[in-house]
C-alpha positions as CSV (number, residue, x, y, z in Angstrom):
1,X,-217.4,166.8,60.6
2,X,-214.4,167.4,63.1
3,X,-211.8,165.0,63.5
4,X,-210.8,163.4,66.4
5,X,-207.2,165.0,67.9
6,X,-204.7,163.2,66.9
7,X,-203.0,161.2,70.2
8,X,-198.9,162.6,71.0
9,X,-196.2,161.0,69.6
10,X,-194.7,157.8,71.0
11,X,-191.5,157.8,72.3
12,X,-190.2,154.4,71.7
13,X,-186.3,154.2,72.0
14,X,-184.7,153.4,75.4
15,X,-182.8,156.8,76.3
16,X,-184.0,159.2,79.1
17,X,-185.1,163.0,77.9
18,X,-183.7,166.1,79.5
19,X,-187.5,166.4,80.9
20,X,-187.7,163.0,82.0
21,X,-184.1,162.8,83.8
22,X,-185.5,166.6,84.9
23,X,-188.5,165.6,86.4
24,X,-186.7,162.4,88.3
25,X,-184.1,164.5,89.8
26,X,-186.3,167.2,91.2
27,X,-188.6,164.6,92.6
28,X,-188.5,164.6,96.0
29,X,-188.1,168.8,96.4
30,X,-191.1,169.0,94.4
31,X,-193.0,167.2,96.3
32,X,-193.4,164.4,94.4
33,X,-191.4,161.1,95.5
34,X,-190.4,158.2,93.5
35,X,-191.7,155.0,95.0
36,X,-189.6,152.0,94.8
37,X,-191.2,148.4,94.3
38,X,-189.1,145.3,94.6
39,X,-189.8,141.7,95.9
40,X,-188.0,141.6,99.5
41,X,-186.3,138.4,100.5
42,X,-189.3,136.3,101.6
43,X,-191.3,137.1,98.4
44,X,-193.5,140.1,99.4
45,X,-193.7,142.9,97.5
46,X,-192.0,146.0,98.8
47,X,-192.8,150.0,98.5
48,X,-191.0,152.5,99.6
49,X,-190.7,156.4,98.8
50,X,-186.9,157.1,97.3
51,X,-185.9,160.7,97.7
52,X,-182.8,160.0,96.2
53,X,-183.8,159.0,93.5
54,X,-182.1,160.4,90.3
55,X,-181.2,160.3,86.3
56,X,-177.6,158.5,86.4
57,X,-177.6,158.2,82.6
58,X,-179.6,158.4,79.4
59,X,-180.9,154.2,80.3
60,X,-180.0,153.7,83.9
61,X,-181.5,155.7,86.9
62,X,-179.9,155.5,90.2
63,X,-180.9,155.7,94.3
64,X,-178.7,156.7,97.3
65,X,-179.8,153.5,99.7
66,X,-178.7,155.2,103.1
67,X,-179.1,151.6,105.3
68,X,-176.7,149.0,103.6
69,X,-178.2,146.1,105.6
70,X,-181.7,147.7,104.8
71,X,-184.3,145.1,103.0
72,X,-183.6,146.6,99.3
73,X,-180.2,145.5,99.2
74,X,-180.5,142.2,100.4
75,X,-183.5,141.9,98.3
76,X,-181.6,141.9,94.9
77,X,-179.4,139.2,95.7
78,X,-182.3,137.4,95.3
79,X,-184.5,139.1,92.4
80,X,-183.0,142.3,91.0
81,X,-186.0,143.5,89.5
82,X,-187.5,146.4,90.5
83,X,-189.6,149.7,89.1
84,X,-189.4,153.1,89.6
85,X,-192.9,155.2,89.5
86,X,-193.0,158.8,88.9
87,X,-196.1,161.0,89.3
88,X,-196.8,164.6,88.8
89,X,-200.6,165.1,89.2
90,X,-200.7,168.9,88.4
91,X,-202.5,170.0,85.7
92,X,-199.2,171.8,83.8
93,X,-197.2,168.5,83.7
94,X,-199.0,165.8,84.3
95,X,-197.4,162.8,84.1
96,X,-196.7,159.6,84.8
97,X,-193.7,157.4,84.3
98,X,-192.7,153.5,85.2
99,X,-189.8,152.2,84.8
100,X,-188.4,148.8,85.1
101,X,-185.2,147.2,85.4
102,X,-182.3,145.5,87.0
103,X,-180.5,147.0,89.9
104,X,-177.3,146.7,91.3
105,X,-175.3,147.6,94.0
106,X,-172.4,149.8,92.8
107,X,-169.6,149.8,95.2
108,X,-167.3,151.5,93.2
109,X,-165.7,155.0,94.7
110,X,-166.9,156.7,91.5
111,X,-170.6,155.6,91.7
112,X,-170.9,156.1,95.2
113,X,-169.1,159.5,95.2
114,X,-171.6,160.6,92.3
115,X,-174.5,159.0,93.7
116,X,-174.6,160.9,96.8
117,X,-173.5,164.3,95.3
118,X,-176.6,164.3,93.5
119,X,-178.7,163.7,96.1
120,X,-180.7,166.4,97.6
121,X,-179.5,168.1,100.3
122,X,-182.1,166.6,102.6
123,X,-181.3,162.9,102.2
124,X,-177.0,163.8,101.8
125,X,-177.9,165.4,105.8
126,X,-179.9,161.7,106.4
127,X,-176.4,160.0,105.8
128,X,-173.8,162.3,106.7
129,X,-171.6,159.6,107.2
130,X,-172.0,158.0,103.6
131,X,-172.4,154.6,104.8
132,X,-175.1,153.7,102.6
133,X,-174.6,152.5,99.1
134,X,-175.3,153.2,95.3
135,X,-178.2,151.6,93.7
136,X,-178.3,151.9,89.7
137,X,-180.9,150.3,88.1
138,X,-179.9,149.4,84.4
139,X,-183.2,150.7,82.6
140,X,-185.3,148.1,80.2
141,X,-188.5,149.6,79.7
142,X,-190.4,152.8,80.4
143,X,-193.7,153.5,80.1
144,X,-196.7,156.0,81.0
145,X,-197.1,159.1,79.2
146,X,-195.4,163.4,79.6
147,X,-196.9,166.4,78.4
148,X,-196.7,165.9,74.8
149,X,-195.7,162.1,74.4
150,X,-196.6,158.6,75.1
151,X,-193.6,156.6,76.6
152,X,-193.3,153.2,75.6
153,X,-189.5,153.0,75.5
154,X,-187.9,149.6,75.4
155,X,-184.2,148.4,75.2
């Protein structure tokens, strides 16, 4: 009698891996956008593709917003949740990552500066002018699964 194989590991405390933050950062040039969800000011729920989107520490990611007036901004005064999904169909990494949290316009020289800097080339040339703004979204819970693991990481 075989056994059945034995399902990966959990990963179950609240701080980004080097492949996660890896994966989140290459996103968009890999062909494989983050979409953005949020609730927009008259209580729809929102999608949009984010190629910005990137690790800005080991429990917060981060998005270069290039239109400051845009409906994501003025859709956290209101409710600042929102989630992140991350999806690598291929058959090497599949993967696929949700996270949720609270996010927060950062208007501080430092996080804007660092923001855009780590934005692909691509969306730096969409905003040459650096008028949009820092997004950080304060990370609470991640879950879906990685080569190798299950995520279910809560703060």
């Amino acid at each position: 009698m075989t056994q059945a194989p034995q399902p990966p590991p959990a990963l179950t405390e609240l701080k980004l891996t080097d492949t996660m933050k890896e994966a989140v950062n290459n996103s968009y040039m890999s062909g494989k956008p983050i979409i953005v969800a949020y609730v927009d000011e008259s209580g729809q729920p929102s999608l949009s593709y984010r190629g910005s989107a990137q690790a800005y520490s080991d429990t917060a990611l981060a998005v270069w917003v290039r239109n400051p007036e845009g409906g994501l901004p003025k859709a956290l005064a209101k409710n600042p949740r929102v989630t992140l999904l991350y999806r690598d169909p291929g058959p090497e990494n599949r993967a696929i990552l949700t996270f949720r949290g609270v996010g927060r316009i950062d208007d501080s020289e430092a996080a804007r500066r660092k923001v855009y800097d780590s934005s692909p080339e691509p969306e730096r040339n969409a905003d040459r002018e650096q008028k949009g703004k820092a997004l950080i979204v304060e990370l609470e819970r991640v879950d879906g699964f990685m080569p190798g693991a299950r995520v279910m990481m809560r703060k």
